[in-house]
C-alpha positions as CSV (number, residue, x, y, z in Angstrom):
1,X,125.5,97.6,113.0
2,X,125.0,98.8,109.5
3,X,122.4,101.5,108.9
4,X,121.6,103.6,105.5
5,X,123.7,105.8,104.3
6,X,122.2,109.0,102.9
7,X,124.3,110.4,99.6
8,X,124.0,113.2,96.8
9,X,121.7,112.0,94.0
10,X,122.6,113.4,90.5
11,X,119.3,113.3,88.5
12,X,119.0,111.3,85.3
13,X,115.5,112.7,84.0
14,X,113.5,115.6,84.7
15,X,109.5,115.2,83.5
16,X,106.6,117.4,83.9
17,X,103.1,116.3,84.1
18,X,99.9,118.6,83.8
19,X,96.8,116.8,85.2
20,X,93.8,118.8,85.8
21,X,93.5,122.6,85.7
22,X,96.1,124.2,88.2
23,X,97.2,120.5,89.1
24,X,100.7,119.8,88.2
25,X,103.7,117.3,89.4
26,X,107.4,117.9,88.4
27,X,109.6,114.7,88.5
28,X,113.1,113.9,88.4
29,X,115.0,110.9,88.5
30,X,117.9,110.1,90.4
31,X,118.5,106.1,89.9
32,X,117.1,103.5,87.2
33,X,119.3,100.7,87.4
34,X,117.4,98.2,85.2
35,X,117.0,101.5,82.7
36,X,113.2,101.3,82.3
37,X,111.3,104.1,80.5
38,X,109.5,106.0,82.6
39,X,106.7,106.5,80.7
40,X,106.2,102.6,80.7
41,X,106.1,102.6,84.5
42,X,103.0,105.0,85.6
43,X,100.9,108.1,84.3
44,X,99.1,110.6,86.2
45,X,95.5,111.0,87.4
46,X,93.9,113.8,89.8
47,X,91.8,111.7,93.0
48,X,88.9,112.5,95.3
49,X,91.4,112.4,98.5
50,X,92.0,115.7,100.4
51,X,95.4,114.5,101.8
52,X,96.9,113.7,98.3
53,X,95.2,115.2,95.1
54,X,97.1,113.5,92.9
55,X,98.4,109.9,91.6
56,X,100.9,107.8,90.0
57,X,99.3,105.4,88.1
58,X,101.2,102.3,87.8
59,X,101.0,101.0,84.5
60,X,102.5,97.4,85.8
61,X,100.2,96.1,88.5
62,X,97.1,95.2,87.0
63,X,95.1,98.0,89.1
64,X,93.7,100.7,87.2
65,X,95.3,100.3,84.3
66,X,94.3,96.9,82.5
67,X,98.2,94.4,82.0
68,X,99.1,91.3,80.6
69,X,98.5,88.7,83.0
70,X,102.1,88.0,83.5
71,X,103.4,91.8,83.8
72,X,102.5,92.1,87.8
73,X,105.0,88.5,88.1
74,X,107.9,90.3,86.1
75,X,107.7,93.0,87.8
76,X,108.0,91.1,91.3
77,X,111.0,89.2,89.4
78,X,113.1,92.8,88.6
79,X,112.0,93.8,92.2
80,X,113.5,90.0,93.9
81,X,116.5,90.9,91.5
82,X,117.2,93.6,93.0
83,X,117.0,92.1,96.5
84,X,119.1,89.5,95.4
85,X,122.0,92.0,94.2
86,X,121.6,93.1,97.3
87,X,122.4,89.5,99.1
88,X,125.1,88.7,96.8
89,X,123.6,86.2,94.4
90,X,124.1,85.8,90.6
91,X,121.3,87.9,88.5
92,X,120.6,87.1,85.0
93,X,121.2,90.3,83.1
94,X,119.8,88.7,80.0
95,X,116.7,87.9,81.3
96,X,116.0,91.0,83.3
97,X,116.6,92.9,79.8
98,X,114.0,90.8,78.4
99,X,112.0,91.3,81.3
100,X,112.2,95.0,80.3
101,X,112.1,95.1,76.9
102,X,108.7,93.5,77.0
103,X,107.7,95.8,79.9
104,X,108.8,99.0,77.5
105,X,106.2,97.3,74.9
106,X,103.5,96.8,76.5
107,X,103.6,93.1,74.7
108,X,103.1,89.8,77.1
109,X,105.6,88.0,77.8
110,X,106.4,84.3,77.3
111,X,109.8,84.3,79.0
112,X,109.7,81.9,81.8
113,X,112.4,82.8,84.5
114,X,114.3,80.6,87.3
115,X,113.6,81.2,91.0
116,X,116.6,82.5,93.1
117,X,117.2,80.8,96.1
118,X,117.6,82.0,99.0
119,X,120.0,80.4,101.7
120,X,118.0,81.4,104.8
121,X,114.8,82.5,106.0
122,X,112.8,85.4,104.9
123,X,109.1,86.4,104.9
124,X,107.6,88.7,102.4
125,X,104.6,91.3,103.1
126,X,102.6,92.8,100.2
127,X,100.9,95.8,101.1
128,X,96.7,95.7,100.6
129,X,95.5,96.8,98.7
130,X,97.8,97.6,95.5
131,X,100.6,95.4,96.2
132,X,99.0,91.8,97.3
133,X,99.8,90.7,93.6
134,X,103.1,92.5,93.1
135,X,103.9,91.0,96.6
136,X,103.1,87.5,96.2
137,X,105.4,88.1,92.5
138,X,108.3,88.8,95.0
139,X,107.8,86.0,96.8
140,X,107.3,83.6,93.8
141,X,110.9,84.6,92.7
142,X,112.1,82.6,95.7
143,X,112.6,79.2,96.7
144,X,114.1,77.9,100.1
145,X,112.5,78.9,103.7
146,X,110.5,81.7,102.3
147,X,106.6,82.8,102.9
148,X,104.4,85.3,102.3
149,X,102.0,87.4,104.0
150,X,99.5,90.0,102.6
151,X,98.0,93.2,104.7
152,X,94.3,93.5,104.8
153,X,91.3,95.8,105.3
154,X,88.9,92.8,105.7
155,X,87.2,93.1,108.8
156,X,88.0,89.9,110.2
157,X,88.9,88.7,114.0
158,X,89.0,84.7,113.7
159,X,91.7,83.3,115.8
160,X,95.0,85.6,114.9
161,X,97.2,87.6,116.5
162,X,96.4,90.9,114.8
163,X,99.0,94.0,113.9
164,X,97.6,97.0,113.3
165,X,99.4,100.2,111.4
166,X,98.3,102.6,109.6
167,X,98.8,104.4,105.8
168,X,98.7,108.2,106.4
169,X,97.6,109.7,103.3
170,X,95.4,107.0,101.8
171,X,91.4,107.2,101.3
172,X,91.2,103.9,103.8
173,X,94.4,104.4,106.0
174,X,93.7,101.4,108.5
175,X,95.4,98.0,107.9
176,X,96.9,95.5,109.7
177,X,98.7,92.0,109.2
178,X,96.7,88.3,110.2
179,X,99.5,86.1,112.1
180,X,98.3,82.6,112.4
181,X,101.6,81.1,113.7
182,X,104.5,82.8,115.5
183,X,106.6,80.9,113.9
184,X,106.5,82.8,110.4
185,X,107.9,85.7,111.8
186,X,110.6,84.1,113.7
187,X,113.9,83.5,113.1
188,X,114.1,85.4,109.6
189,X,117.0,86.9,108.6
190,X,115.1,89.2,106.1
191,X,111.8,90.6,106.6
192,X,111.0,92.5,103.2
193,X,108.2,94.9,102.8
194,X,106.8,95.3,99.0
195,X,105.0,98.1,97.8
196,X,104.2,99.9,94.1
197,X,105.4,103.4,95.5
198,X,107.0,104.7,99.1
199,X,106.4,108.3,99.2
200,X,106.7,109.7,102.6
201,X,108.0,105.9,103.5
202,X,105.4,106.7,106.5
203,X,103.5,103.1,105.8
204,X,106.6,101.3,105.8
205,X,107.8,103.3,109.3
206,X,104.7,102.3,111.0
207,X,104.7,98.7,110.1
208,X,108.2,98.1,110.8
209,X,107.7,99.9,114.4
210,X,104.6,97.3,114.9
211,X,106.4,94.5,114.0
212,X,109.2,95.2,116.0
213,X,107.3,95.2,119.4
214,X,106.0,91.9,119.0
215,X,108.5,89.9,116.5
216,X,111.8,91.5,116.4
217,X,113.5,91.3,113.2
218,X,117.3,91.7,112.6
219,X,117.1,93.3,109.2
220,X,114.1,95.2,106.9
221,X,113.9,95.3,103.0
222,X,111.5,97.7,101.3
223,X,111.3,96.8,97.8
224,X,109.3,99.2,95.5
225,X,108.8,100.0,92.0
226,X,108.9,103.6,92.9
227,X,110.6,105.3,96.0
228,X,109.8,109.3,96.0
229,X,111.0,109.8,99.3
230,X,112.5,113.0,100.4
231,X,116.3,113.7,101.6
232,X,114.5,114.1,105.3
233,X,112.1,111.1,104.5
234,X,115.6,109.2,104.1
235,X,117.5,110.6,107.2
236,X,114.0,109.3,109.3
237,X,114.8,105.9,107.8
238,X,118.4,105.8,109.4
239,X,117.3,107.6,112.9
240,X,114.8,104.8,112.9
241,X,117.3,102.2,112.2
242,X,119.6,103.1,114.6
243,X,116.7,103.8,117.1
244,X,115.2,99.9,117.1
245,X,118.9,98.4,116.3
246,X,117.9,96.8,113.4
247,X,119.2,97.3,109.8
248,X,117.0,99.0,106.8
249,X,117.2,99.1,102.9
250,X,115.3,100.4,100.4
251,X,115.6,99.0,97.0
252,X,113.5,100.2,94.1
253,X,112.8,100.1,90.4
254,X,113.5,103.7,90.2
255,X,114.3,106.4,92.5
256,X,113.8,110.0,92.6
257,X,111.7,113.8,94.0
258,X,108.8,115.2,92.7
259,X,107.3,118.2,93.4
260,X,103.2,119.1,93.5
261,X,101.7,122.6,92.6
262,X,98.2,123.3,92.8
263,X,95.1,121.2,94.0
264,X,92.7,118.8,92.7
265,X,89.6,120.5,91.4
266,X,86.6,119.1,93.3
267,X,84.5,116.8,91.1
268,X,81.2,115.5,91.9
269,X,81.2,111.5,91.7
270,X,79.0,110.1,88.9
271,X,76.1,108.2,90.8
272,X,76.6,104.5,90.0
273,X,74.4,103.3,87.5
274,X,70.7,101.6,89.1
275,X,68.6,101.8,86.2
276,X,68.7,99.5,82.9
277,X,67.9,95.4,83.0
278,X,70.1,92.8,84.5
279,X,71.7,91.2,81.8
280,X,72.7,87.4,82.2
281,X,75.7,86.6,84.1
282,X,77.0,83.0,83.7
283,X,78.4,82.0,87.0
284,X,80.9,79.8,87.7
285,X,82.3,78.1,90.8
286,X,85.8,77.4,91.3
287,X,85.5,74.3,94.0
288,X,89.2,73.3,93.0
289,X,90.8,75.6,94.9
290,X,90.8,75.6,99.0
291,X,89.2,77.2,101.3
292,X,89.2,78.2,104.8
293,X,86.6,79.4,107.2
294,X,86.9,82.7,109.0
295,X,84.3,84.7,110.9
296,X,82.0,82.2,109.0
297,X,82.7,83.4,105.9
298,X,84.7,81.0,103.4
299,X,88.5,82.5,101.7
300,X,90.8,81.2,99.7
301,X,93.5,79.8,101.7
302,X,96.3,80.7,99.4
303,X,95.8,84.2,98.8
304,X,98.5,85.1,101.5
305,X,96.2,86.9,103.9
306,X,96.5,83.8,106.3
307,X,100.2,83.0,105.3
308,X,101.2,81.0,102.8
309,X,104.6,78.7,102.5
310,X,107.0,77.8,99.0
311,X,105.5,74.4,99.1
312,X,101.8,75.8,99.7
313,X,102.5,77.9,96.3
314,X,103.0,75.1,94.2
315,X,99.9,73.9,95.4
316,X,98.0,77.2,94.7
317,X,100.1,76.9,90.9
318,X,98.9,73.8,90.5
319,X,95.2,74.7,91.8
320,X,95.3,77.7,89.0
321,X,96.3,76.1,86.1
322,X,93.7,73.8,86.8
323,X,90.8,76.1,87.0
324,X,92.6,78.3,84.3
325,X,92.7,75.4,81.5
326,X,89.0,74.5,82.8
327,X,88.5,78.6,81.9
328,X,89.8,78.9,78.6
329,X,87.0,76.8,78.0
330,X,84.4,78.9,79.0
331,X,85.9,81.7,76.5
332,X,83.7,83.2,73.7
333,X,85.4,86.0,72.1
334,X,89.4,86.7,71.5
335,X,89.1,89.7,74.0
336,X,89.1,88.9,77.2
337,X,89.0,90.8,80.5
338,X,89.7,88.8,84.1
339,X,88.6,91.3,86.7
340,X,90.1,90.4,90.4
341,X,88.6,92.4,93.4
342,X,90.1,94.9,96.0
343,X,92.8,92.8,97.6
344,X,91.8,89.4,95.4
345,X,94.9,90.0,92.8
346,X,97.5,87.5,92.3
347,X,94.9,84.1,91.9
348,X,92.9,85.9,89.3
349,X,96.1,87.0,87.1
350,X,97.7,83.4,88.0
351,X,94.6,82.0,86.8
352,X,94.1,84.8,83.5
353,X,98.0,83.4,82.2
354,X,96.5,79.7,81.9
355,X,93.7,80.9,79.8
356,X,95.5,81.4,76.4
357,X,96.1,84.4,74.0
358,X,94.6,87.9,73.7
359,X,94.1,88.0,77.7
360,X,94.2,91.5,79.7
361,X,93.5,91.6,83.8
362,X,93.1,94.2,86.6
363,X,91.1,94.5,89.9
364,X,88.6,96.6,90.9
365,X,89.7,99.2,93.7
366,X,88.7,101.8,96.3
367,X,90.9,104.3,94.8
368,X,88.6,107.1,94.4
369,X,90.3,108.8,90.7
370,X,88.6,111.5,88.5
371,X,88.1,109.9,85.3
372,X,89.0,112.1,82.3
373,X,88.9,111.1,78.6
374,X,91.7,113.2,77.0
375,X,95.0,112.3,76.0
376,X,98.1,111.5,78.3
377,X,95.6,111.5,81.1
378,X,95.7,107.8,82.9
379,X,92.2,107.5,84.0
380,X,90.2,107.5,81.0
381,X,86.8,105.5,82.0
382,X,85.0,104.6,85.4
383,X,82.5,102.3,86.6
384,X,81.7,102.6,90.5
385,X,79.8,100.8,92.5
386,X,78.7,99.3,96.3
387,X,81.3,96.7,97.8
388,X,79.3,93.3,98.2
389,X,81.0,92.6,101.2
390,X,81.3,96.3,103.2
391,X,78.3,98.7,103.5
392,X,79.4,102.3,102.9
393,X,82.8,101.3,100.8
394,X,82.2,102.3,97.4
395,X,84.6,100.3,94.3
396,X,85.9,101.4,91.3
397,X,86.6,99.9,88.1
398,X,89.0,102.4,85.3
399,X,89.7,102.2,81.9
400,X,87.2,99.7,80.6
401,X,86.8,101.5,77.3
402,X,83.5,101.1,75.2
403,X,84.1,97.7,73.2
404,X,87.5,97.2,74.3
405,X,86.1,93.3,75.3
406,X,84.3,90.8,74.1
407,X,83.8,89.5,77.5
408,X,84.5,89.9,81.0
409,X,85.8,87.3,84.2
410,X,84.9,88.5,87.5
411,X,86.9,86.9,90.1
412,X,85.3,87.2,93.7
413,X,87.0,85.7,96.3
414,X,83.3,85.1,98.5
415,X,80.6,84.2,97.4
416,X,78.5,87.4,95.2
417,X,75.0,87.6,93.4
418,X,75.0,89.7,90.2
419,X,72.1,91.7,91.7
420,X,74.3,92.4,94.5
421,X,76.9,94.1,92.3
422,X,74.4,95.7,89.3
423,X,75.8,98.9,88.7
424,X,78.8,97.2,87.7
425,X,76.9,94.5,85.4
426,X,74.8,97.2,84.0
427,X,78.0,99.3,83.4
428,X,79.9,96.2,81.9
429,X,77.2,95.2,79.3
430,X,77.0,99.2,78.9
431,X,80.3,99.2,77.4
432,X,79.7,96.4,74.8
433,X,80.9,93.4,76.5
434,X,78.7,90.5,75.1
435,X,79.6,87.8,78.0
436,X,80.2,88.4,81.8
437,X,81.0,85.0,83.9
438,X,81.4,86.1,88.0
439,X,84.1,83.1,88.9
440,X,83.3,82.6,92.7
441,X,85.1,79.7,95.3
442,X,81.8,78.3,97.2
């Protein structure tokens, strides 16, 4: 059985960050095969969360940091590329240099790129909430006997057989994975976990231990943009390998250590905003696309919370360029924000690409970050407000700068009222944005 094989790093890049105060994070690079910049990956922010003061910002997955609506996809094609190298098949080199180029400009990108495929079965996860989108990307690189899966935190029973882990150092650690059918996690030959950033590589542990109780699997893939574990993080990884006799490899964008000195100064939260009039939201309702009942509440069926196949995806393509054309439409200014929530990523950016030029999207989160207005700081703005869907969860959204938008798409997956949400209304037409249309799927 083949297990990881822990080696010397030499390290490429060393880079120092100062966040807040006393707060600062040293970096250095060990591996960047696809030689991307690092400052076009993340920045760094200071956060409300006792067991981690700090946090990398990714600057590629559409969460607090605003991206063209096809960055998140290319970023799940250079992560399946890697994957692929691993497996043996042919990578385009060309095309994953354009991927990057455009990446290391900030500039959208037109570049349509060819599925691998993959000669046996697989399934991929996305881990809830920052990966869903960068997850379902993954999976999207793929044809053959591939699906997908996403983690939630939505409080939901229905009629699934339920895995439960846990994510040690984040501000809502609980999570667990929806199985509708055994049969997606049997028989795969390659069960790959995708994530923005493995730190610890303690999320990763737990799920793989969870999953291997019920559904044995014969080998694990961790694909992340960023993997900062330790030389003791990695030697856990192959005692845990060899412990459940299954095989374990972690493939990333880039690789490295960082080191953390000082804390997070404590910042009291800006109450969200109650005061001010309700200014007209147009709302919209996206009947194309399909539904499904749970806990008698409607979702999206092709989000990849339930499970979703190859041939299901081209149905959910077709469903979004449909409702992205019908859109574009709606548009009034060249501006234009589409605003997914919490988990609710990939459909909203799918949708965004249909819906022409000048185009930007991101989610809200429940990431609590200190917003700062100063330079090389990556959490300039904030807007927070009550979750429409879970009393006592508070949302965020960053970096919606003061007439940085004409207008503003908000995509929620169920069923909202604007007066549910009106801090974040308030906030939005606060900031200069002349036309806010909620998108919702009836």
């Amino acid at each position: 059985m083949k297990t990881m094989t822990i080696q010397a790093l030499s390290v490429l890049e060393k880079k120092s960050y100062s966040i807040l105060d006393n707060l600062t994070v040293d970096v250095e690079l060990t591996a960047n095969p696809y030689h991307l910049p690092i400052d076009s990956l993340f920045g760094m922010a200071a956060r409300n969360n006792p067991k981690r003061s700090y946090l990398f910002v990714s600057k590629l997955i559409g969460k607090h940091i605003p991206v063209k609506p096809k960055t998140p996809q290319l970023t799940g094609y250079l992560l399946a590329s890697r994957f692929a190298e691993l497996l043996g098949l042919p990578v385009n080199r060309e095309i994953i240099n354009d991927i990057v180029a455009s990446i290391s400009s900030g500039e959208n990108c037109e570049l349509e790129v060819l599925p691998y495929n993959l000669p046996s079965k697989a399934l991929f996860v996305g881990f809830a909430e920052t990966a869903t989108g960068l997850g379902h990307g993954v999976f999207d690189s793929f044809t053959g006997d591939v699906n997908f899966l996403h983690t939630t935190r939505e409080p939901l029973t229905g009629d699934y057989d339920t895995i439960y882990f846990t994510e040690d150092h984040c501000h809502a650690p609980d999570q667990k994975l929806l199985i509708s059918s055994p049969q997606i996690l049997e028989d795969n030959d390659s069960l790959v976990l995708v994530d923005d950033e493995v730190t610890t590589g303690n999320l990763c542990l737990n799920i793989i231990r969870s999953i291997q109780k019920k559904y044995p699997q014969k080998h694990y893939i961790i694909l992340s943009i960023l993997d900062w574990r330790s030389e003791e993080s990695r030697k856990r990884y192959q005692q845990t390998a060899v412990e459940l006799g299954v095989r374990i490899s972690v493939l990333s964008l880039v690789s490295g250590v960082f080191s953390a000195n000082g804390t997070s100064p404590v910042i009291k939260e800006n109450p969200a905003l109650l005061a001010g009039d309700m200014p007209p939201v147009e709302m919209f309702c996206g009947a194309m696309m399909q539904t499904v009942k749970v806990d008698n509440a409607s979702y999206l069926k092709y989000t990849g919370r339930f499970g979703i196949s190859a041939e299901e995806n081209t149905v959910l393509e077709k469903e979004a360029t449909l409702l992205g054309n019908t859109l574009s439409k709606m548009r009034e200014g060249k501006k234009t924000l589409c605003l997914g929530s919490g988990e609710f990523m990939y459909i909203p950016f799918l949708v965004a690409d249909k819906m022409g030029h000048g185009v930007s999207v991101q989610t809200t989160t429940r990431s609590p970050v200190h917003p700062l207005n100063r330079e090389n700081y990556a959490v300039k703005h904030a807007i927070n407000f009550a979750d429409p869907y879970n009393q006592g969860v508070t949302n965020f959204v960053y970096n919606i700068a003061p007439n940085l938008y004409d207008e503003v798409f908000v995509f929620w997956e169920k069923a909202v009222k604007p007066q549910q949400v009106a801090p974040l209304v308030i906030g939005l037409k606060e900031l200069g944005i002349k036309q806010i249309v909620f998108v919702t799927f009836c």
